[in-house]
TORKOL-4160 file (C-alpha; in steps of 0.2 Angstrom, whole numbers, padded with zeros to 4 digits, m for minus):
52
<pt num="1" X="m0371" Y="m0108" Z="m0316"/>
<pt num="2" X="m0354" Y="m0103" Z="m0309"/>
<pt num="3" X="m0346" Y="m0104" Z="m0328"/>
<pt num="4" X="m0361" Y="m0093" Z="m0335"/>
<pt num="5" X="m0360" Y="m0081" Z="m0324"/>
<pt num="6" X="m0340" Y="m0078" Z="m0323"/>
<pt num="7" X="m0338" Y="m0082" Z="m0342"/>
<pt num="8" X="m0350" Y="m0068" Z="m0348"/>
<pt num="9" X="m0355" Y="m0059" Z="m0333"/>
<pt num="10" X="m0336" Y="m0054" Z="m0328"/>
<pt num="11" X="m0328" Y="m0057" Z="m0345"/>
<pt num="12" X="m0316" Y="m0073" Z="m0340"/>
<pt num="13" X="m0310" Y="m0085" Z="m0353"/>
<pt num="14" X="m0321" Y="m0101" Z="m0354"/>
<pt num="15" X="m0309" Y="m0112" Z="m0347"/>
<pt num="16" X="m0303" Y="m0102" Z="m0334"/>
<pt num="17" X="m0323" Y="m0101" Z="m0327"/>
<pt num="18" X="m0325" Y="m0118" Z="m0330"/>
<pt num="19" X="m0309" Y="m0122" Z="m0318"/>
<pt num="20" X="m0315" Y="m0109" Z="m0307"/>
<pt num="21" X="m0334" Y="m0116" Z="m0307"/>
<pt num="22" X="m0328" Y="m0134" Z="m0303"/>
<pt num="23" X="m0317" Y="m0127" Z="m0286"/>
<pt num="24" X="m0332" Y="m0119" Z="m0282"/>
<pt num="25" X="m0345" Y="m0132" Z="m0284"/>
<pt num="26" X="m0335" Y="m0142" Z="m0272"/>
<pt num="27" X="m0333" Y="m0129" Z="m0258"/>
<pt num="28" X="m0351" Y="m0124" Z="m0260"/>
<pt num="29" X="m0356" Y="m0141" Z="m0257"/>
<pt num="30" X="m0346" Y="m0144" Z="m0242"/>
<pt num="31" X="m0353" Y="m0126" Z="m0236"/>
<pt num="32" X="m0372" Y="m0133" Z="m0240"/>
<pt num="33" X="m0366" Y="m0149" Z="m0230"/>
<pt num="34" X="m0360" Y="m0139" Z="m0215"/>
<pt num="35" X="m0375" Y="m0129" Z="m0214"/>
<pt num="36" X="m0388" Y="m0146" Z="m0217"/>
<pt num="37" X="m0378" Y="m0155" Z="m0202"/>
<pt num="38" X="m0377" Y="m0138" Z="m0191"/>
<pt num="39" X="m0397" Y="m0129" Z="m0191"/>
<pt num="40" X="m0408" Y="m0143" Z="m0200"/>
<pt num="41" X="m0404" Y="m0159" Z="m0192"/>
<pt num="42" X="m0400" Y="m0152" Z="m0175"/>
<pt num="43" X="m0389" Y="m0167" Z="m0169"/>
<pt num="44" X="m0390" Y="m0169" Z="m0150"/>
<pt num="45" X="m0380" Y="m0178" Z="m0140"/>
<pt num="46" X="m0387" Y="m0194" Z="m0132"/>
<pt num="47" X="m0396" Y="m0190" Z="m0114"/>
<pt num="48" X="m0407" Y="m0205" Z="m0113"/>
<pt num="49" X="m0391" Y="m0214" Z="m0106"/>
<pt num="50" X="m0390" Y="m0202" Z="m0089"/>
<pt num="51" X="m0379" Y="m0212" Z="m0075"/>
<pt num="52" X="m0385" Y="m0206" Z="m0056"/>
């Protein structure tokens, strides 16, 4: 999807898009990962174990 869009939507060379695509592949899944880990799972930290 990257490729297509910057290979004929803005006109870049196929190889340039298809490095470009592969750089933002990986930070988008890294951002998609962040946002999985931060508002879907919700991790809490552990109160079960409260010492009075």
């Amino acid at each position: 999807m990257y490729t297509s869009i910057l290979h004929h939507g803005f006109g870049l060379s196929y190889t340039v898009s298809y490095s470009i695509a592969i750089y933002a592949t990986i930070l988008s899944l890294f951002l998609l990962a962040e946002f999985v880990i931060r508002s879907i799972l919700e991790l809490r930290p552990d109160t079960s174990a409260k010492v009075e």
